[in-house]
Backbone of each chain as nested JSON, in Angstrom:
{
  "chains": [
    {"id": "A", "residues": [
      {"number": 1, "name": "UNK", "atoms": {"N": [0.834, -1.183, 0.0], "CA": [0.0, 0.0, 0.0], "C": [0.884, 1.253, 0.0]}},
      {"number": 2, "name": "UNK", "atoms": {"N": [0.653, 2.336, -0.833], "CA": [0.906, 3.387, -0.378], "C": [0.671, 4.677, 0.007]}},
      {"number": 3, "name": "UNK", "atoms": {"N": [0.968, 5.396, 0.79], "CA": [0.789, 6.729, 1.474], "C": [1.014, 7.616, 1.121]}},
      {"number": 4, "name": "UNK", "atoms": {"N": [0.705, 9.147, 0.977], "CA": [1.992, 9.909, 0.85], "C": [0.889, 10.684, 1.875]}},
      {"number": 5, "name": "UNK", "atoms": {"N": [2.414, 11.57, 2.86], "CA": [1.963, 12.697, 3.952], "C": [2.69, 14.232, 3.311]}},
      {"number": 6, "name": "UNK", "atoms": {"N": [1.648, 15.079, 3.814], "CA": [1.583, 16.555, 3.125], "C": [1.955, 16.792, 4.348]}},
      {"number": 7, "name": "UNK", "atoms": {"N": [2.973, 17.657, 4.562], "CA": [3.384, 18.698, 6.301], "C": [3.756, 20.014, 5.577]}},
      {"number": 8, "name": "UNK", "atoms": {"N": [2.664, 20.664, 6.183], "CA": [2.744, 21.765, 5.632], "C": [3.274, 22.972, 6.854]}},
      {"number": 9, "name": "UNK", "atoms": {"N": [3.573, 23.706, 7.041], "CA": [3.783, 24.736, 8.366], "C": [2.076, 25.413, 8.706]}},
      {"number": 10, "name": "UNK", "atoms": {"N": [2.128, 25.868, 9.423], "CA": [0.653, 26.176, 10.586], "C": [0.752, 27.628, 10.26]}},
      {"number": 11, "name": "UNK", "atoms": {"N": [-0.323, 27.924, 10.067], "CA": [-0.681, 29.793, 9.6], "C": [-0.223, 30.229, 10.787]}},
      {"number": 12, "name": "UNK", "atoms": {"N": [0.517, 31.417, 10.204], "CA": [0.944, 32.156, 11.397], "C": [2.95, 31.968, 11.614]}},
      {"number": 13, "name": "UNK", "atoms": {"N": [3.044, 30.902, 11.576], "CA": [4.456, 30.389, 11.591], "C": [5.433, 31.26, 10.15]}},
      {"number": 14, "name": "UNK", "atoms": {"N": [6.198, 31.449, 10.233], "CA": [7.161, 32.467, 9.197], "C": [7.513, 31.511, 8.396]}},
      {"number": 15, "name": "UNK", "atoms": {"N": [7.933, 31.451, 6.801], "CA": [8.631, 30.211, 6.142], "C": [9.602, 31.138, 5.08]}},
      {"number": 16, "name": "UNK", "atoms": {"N": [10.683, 30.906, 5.661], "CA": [11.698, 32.23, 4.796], "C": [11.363, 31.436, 3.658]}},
      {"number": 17, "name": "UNK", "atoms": {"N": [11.475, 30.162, 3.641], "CA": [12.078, 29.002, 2.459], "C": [11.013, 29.685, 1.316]}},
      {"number": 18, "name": "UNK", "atoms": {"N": [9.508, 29.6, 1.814], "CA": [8.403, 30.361, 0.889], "C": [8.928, 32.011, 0.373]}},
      {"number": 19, "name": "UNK", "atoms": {"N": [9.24, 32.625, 1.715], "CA": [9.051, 33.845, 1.022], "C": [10.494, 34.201, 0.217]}},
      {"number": 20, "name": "UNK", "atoms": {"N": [11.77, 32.948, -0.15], "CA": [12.753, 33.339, -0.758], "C": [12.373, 32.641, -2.199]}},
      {"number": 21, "name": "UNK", "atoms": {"N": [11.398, 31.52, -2.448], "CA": [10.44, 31.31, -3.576], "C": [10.214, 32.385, -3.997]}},
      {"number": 22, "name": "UNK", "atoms": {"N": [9.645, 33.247, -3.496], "CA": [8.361, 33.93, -4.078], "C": [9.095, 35.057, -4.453]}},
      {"number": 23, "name": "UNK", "atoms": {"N": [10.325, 35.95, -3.842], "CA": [11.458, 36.875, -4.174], "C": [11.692, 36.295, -5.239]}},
      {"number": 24, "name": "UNK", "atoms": {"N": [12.324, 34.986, -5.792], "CA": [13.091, 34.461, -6.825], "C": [12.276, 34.501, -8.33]}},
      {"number": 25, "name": "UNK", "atoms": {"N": [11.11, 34.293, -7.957], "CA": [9.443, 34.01, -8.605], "C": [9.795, 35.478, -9.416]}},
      {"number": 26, "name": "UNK", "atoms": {"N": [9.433, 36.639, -8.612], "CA": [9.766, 37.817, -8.587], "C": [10.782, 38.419, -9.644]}},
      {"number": 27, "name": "UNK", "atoms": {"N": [11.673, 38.159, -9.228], "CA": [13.179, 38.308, -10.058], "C": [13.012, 38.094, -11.293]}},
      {"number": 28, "name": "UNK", "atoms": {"N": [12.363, 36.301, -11.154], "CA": [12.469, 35.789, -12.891], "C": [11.523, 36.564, -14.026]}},
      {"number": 29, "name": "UNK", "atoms": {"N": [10.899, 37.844, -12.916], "CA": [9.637, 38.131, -14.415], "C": [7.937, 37.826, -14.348]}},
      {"number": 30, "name": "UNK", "atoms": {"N": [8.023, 36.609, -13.0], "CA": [6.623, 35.661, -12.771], "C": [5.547, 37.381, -12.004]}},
      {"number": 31, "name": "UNK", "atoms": {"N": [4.543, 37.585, -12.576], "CA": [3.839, 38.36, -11.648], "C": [2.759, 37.352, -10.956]}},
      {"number": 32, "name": "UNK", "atoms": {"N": [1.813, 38.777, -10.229], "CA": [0.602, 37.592, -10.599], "C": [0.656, 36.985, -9.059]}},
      {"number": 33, "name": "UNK", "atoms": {"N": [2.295, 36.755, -8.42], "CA": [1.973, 35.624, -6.854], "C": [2.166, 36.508, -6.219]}},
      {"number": 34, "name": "UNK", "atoms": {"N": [1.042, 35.813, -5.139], "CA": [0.577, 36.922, -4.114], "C": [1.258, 35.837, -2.833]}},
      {"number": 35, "name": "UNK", "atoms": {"N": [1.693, 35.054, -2.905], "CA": [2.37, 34.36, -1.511], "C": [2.65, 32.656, -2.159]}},
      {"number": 36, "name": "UNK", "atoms": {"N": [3.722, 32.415, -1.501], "CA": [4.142, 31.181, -1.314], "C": [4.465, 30.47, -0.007]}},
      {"number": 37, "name": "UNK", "atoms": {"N": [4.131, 29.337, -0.45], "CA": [4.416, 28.557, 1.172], "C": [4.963, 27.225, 0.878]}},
      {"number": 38, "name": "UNK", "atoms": {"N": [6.01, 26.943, 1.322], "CA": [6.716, 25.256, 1.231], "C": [6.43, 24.642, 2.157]}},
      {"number": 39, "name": "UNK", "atoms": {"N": [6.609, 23.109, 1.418], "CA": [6.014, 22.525, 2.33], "C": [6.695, 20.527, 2.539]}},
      {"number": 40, "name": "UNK", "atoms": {"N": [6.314, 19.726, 2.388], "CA": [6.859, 18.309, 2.595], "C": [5.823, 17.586, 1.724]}},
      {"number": 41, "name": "UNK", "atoms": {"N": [6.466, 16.606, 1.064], "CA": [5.506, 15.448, 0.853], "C": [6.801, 13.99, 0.749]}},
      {"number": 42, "name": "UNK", "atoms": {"N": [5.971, 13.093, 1.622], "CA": [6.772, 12.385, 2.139], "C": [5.651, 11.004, 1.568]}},
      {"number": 43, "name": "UNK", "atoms": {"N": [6.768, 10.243, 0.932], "CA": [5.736, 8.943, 0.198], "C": [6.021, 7.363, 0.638]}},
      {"number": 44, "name": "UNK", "atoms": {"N": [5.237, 6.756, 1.309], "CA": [5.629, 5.635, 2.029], "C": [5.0, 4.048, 1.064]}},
      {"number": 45, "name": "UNK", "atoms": {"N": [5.592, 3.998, 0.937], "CA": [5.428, 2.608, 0.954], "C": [5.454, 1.508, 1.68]}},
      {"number": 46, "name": "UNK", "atoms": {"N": [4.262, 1.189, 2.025], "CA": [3.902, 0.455, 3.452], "C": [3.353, -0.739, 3.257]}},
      {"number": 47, "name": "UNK", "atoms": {"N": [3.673, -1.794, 4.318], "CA": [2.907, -3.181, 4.387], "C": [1.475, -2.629, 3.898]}},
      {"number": 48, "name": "UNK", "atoms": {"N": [0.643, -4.165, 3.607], "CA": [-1.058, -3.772, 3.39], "C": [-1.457, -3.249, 4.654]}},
      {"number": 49, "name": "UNK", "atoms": {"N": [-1.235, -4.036, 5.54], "CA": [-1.556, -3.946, 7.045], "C": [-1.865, -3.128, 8.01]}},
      {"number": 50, "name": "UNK", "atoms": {"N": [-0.753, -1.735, 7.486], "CA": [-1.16, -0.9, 8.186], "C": [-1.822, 0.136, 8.248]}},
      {"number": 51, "name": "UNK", "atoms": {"N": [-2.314, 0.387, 9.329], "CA": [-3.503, 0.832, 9.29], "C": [-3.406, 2.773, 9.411]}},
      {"number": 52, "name": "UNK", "atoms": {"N": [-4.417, 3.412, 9.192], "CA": [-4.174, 4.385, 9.155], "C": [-3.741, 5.164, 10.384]}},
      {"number": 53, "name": "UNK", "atoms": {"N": [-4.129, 4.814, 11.635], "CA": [-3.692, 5.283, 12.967], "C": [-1.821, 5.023, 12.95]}},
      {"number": 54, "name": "UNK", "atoms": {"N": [-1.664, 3.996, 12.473], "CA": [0.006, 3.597, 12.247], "C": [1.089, 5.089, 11.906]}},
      {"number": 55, "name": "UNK", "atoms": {"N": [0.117, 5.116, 10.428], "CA": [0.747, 6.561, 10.122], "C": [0.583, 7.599, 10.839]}},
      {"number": 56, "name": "UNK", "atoms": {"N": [-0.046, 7.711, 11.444], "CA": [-0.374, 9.046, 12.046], "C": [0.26, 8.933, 13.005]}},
      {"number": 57, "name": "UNK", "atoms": {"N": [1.064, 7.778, 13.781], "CA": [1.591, 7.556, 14.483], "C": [3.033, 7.963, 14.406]}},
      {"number": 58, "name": "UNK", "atoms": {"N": [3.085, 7.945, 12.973], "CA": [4.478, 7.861, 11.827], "C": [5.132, 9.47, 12.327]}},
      {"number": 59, "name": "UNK", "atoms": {"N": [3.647, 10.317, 11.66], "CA": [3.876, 11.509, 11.31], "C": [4.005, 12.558, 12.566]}},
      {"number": 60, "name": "UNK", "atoms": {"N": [3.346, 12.162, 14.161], "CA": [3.501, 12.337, 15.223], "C": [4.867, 12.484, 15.562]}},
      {"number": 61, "name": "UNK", "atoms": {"N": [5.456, 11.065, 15.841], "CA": [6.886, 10.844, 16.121], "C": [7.923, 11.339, 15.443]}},
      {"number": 62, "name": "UNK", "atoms": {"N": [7.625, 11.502, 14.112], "CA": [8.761, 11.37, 13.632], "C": [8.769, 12.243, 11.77]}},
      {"number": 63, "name": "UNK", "atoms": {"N": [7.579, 12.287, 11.253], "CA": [7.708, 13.052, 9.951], "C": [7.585, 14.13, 10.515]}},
      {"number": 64, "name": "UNK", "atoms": {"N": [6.323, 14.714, 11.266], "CA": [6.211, 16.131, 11.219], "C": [6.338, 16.854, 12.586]}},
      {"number": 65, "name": "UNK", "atoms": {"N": [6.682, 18.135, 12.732], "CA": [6.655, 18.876, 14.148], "C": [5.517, 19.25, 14.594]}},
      {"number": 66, "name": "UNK", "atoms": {"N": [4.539, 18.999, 15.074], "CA": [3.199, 19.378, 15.146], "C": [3.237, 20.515, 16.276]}},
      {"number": 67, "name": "UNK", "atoms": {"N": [4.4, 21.151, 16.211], "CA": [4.211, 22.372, 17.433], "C": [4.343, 23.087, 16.049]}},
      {"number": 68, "name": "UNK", "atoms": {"N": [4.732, 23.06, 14.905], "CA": [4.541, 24.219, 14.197], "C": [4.145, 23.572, 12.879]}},
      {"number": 69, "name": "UNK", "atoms": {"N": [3.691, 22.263, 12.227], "CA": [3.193, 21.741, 11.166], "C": [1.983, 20.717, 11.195]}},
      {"number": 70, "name": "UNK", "atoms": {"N": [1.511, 21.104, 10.464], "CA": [0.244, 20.352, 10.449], "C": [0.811, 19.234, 8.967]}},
      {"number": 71, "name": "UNK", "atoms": {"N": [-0.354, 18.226, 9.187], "CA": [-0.121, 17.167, 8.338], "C": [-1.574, 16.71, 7.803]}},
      {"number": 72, "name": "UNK", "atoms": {"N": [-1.393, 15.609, 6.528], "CA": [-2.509, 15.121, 6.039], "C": [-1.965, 13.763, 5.276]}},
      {"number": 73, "name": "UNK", "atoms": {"N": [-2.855, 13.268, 5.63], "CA": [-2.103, 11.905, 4.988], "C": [-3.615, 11.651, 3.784]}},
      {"number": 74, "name": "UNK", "atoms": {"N": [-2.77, 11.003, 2.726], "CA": [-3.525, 10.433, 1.555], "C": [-3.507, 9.273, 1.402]}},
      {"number": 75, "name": "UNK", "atoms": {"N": [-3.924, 7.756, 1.726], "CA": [-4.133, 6.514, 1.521], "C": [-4.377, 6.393, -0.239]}},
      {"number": 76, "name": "UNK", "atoms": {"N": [-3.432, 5.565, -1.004], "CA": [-3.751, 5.338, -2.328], "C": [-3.931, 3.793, -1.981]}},
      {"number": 77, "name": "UNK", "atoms": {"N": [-4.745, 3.099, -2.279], "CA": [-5.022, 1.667, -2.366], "C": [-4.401, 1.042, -3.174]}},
      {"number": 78, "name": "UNK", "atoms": {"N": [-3.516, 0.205, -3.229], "CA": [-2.807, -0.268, -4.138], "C": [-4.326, -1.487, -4.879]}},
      {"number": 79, "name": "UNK", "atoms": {"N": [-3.913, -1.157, -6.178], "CA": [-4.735, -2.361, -7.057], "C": [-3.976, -3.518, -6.489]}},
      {"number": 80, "name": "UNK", "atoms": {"N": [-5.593, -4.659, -5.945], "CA": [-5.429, -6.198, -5.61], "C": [-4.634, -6.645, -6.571]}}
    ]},
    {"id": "B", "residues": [
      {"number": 1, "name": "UNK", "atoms": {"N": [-6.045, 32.513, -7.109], "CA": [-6.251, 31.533, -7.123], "C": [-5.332, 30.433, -6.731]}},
      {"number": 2, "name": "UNK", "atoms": {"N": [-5.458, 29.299, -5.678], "CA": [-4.32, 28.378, -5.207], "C": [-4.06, 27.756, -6.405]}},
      {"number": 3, "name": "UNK", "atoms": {"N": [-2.614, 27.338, -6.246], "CA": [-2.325, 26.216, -6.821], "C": [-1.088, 25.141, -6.049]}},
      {"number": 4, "name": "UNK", "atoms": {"N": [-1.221, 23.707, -5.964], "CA": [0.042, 23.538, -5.548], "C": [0.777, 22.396, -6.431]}},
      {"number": 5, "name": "UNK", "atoms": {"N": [1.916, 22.831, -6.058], "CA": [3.156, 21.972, -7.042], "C": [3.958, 20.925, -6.169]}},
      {"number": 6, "name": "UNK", "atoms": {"N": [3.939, 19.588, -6.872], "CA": [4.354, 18.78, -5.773], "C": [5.689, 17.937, -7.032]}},
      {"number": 7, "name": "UNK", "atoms": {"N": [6.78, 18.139, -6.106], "CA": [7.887, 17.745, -6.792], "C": [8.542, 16.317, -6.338]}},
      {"number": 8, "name": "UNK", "atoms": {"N": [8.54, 15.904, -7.264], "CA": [9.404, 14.571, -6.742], "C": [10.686, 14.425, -7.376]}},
      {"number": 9, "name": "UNK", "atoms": {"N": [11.447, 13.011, -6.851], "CA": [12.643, 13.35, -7.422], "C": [12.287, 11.584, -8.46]}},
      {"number": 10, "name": "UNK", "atoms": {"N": [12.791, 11.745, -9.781], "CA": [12.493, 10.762, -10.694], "C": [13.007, 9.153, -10.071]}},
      {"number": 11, "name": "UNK", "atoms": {"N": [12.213, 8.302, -10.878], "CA": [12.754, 6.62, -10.137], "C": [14.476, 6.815, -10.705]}},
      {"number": 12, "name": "UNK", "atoms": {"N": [14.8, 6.036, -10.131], "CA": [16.038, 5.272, -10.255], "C": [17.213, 6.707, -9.639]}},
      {"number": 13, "name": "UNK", "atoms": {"N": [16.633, 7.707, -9.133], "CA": [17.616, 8.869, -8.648], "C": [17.674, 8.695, -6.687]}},
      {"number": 14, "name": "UNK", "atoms": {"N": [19.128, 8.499, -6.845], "CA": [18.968, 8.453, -5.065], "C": [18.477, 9.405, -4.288]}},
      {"number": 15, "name": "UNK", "atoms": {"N": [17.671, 8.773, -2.974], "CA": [17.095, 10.018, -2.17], "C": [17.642, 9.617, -0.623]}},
      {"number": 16, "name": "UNK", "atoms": {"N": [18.738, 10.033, -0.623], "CA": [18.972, 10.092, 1.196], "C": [18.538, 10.341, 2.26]}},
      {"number": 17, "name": "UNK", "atoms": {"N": [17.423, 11.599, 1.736], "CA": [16.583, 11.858, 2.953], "C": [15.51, 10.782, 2.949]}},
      {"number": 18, "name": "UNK", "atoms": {"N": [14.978, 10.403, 1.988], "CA": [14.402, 9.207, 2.304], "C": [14.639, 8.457, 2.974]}},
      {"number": 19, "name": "UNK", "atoms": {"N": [16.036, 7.605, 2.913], "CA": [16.422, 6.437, 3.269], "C": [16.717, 6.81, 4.88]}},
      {"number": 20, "name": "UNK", "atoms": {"N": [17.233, 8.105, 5.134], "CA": [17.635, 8.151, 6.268], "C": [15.797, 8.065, 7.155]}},
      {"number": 21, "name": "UNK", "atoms": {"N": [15.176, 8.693, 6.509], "CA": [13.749, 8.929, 6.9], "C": [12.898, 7.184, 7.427]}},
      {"number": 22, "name": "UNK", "atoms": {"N": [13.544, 6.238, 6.444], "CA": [12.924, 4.843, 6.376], "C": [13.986, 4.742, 7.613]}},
      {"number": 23, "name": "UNK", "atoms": {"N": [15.149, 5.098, 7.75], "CA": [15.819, 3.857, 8.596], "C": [15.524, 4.677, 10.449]}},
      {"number": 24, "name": "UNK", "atoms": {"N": [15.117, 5.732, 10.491], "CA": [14.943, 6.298, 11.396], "C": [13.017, 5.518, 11.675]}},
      {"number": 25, "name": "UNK", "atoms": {"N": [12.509, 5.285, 10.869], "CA": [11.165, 4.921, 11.437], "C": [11.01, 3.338, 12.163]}},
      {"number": 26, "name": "UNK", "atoms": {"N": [12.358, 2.876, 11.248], "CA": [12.812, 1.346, 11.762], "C": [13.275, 1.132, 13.248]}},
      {"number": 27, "name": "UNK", "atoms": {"N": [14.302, 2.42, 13.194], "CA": [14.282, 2.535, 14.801], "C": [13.428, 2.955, 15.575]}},
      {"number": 28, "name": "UNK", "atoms": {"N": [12.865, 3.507, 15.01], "CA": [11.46, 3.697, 16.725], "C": [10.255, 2.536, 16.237]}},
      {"number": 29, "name": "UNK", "atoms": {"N": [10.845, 1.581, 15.481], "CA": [9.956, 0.064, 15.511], "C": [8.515, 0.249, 15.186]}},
      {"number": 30, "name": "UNK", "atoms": {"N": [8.921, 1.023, 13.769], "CA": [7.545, 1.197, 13.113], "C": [8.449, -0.266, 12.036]}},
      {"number": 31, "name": "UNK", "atoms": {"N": [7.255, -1.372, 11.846], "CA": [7.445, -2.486, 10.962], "C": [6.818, -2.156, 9.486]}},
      {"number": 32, "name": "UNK", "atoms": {"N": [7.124, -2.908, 8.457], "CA": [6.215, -2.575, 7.542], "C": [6.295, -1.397, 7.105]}},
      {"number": 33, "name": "UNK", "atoms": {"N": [7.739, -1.179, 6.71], "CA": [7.83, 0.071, 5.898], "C": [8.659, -0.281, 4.534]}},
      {"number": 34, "name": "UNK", "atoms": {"N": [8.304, -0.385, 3.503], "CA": [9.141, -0.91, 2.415], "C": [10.248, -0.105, 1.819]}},
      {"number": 35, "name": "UNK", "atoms": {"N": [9.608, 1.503, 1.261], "CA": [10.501, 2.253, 0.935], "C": [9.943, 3.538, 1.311]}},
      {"number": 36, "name": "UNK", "atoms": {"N": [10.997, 4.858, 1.532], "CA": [10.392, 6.009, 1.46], "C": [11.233, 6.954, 0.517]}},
      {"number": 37, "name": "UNK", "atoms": {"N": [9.994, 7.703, 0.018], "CA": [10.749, 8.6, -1.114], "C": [10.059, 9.988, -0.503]}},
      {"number": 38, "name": "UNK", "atoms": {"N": [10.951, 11.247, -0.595], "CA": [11.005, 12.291, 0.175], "C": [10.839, 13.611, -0.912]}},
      {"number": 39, "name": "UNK", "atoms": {"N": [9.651, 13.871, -1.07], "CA": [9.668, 15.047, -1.739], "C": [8.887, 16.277, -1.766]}},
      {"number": 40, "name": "UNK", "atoms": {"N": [8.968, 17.799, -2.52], "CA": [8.377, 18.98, -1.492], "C": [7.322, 19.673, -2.493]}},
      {"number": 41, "name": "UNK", "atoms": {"N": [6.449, 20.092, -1.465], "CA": [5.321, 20.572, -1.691], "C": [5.076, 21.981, -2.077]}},
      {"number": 42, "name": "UNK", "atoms": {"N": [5.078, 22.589, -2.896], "CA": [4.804, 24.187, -2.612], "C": [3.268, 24.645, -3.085]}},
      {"number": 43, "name": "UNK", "atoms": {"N": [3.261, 25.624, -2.213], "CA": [1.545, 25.831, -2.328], "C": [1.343, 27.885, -2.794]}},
      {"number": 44, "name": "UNK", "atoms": {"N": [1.252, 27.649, -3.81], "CA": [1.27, 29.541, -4.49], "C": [-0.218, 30.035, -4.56]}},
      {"number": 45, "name": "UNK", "atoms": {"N": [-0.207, 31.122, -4.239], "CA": [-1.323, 31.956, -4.382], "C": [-0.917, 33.214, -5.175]}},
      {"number": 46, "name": "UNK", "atoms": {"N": [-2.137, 32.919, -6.359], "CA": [-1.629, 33.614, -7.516], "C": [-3.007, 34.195, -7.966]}},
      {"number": 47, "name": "UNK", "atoms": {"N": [-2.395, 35.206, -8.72], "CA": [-3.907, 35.93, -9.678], "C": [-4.473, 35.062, -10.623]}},
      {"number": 48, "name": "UNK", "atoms": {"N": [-5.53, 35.505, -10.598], "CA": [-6.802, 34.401, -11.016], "C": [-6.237, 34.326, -12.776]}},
      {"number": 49, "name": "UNK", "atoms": {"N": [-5.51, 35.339, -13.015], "CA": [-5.148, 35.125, -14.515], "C": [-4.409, 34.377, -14.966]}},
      {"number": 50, "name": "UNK", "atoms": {"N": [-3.563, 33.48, -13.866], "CA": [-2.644, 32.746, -14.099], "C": [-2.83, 31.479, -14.973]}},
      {"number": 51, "name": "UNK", "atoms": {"N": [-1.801, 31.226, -15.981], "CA": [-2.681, 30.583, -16.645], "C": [-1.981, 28.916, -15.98]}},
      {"number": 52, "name": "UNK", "atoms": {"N": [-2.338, 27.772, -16.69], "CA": [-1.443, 26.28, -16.262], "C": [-0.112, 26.396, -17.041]}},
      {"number": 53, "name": "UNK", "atoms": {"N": [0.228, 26.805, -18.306], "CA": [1.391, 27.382, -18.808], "C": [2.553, 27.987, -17.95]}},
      {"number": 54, "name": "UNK", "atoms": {"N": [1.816, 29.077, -17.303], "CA": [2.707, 29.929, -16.19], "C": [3.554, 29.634, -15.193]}},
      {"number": 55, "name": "UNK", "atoms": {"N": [2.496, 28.044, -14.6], "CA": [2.989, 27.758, -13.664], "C": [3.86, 26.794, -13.79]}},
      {"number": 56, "name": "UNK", "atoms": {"N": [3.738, 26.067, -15.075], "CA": [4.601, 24.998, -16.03], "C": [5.728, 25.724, -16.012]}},
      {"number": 57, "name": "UNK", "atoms": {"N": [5.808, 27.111, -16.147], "CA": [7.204, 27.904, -16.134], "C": [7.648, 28.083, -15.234]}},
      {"number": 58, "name": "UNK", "atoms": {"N": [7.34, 28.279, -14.028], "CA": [7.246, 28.427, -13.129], "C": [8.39, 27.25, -12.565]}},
      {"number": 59, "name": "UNK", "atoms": {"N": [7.697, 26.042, -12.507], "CA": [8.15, 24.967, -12.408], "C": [9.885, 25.126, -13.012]}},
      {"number": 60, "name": "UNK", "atoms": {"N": [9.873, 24.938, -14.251], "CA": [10.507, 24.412, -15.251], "C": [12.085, 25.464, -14.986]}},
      {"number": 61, "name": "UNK", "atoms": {"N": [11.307, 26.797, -14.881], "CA": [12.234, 27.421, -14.335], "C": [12.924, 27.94, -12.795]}},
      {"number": 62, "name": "UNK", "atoms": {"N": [12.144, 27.537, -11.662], "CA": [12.391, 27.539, -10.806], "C": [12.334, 26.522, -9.815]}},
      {"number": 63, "name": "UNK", "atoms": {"N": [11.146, 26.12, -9.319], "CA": [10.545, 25.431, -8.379], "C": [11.459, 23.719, -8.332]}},
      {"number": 64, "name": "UNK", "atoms": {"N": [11.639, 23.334, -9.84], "CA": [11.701, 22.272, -9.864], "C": [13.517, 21.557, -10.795]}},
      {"number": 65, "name": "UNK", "atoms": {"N": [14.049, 20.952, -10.484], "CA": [15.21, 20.898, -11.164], "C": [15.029, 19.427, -12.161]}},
      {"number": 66, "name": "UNK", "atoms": {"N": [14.605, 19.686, -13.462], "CA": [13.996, 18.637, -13.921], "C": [14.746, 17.508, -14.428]}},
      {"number": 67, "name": "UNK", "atoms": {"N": [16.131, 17.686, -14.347], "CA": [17.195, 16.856, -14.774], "C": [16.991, 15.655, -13.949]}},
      {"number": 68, "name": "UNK", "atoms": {"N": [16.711, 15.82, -12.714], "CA": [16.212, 14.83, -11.72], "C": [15.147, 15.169, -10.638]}},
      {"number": 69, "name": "UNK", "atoms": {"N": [14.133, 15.551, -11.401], "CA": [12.91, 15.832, -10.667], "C": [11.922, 15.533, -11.298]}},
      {"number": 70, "name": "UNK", "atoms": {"N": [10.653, 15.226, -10.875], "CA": [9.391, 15.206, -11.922], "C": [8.528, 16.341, -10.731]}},
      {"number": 71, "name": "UNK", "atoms": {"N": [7.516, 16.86, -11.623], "CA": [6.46, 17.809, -10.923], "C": [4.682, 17.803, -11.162]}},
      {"number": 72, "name": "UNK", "atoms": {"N": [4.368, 17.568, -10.473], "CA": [2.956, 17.833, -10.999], "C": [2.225, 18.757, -10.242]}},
      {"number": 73, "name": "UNK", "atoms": {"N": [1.075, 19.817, -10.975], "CA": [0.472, 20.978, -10.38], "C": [-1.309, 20.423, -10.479]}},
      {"number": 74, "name": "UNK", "atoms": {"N": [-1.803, 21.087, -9.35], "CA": [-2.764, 20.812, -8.886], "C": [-3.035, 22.234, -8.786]}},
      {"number": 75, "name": "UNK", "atoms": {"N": [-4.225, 22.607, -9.509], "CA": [-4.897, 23.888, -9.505], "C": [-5.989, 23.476, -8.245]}},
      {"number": 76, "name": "UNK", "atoms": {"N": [-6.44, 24.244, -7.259], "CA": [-7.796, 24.403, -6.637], "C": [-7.937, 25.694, -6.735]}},
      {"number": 77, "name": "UNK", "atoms": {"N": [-9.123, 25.805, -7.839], "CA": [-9.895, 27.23, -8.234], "C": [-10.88, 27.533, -6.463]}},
      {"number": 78, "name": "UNK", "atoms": {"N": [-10.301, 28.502, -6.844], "CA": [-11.049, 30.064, -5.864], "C": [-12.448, 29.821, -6.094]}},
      {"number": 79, "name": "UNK", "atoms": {"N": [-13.293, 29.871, -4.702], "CA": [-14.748, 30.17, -4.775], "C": [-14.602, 31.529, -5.587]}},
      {"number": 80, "name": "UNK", "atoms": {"N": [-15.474, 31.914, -6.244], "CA": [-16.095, 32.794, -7.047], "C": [-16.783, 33.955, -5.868]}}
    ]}
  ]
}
């Protein structure tokens, strides 16, 4: 089965990484963006087995900082 | 109008943060992890004129290093 988790940073939190995107964006000519924000996507490939609490367990411990990122996980069902 | 761009890095290209990412979940005795591949999310807020072209440039010229990256964009249109 596989997963992939989105960790994105929490409104409010600063993300130079976005706002040196969006300067560069800028530079090249791009109008038009009104904000950028970076972010994670992290793609697992996992036993069938586990279950979705597992991951979240994953992303708790150990993918994401949840004092300043929020997360979302996407279950793709692998074809039987 | 949002859009977000989610970059990966192409098969057969090494990803360290991955691997370090898989072997760190092994140690805190998460089982049932086959592989992990590690890649980033960016999320732009742009004028509604923007076209899917733009952001293809966007990409092509910034966001994404395509020699060893693949990208795909996900428009979510603005309530009206």
């Amino acid at each position: 089965m596989k997963a992939r988790v989105f960790i994105t940073l929490k409104n409010g939190v600063l993300d130079p990484q976005g706002k040196a995107i969006h300067h560069a964006l800028e530079a090249l000519g791009f109008s038009g963006v009104n904000d950028v924000r970076a972010g994670k996507m992290i793609e697992l490939d996992l036993a069938d087995a586990t279950s979705e609490a597992d991951i979240e367990d994953m992303c708790r411990k150990l993918l994401a900082n949840t004092v300043i990122e929020n997360f979302r996980i996407e279950r793709l069902e692998s074809a039987a």
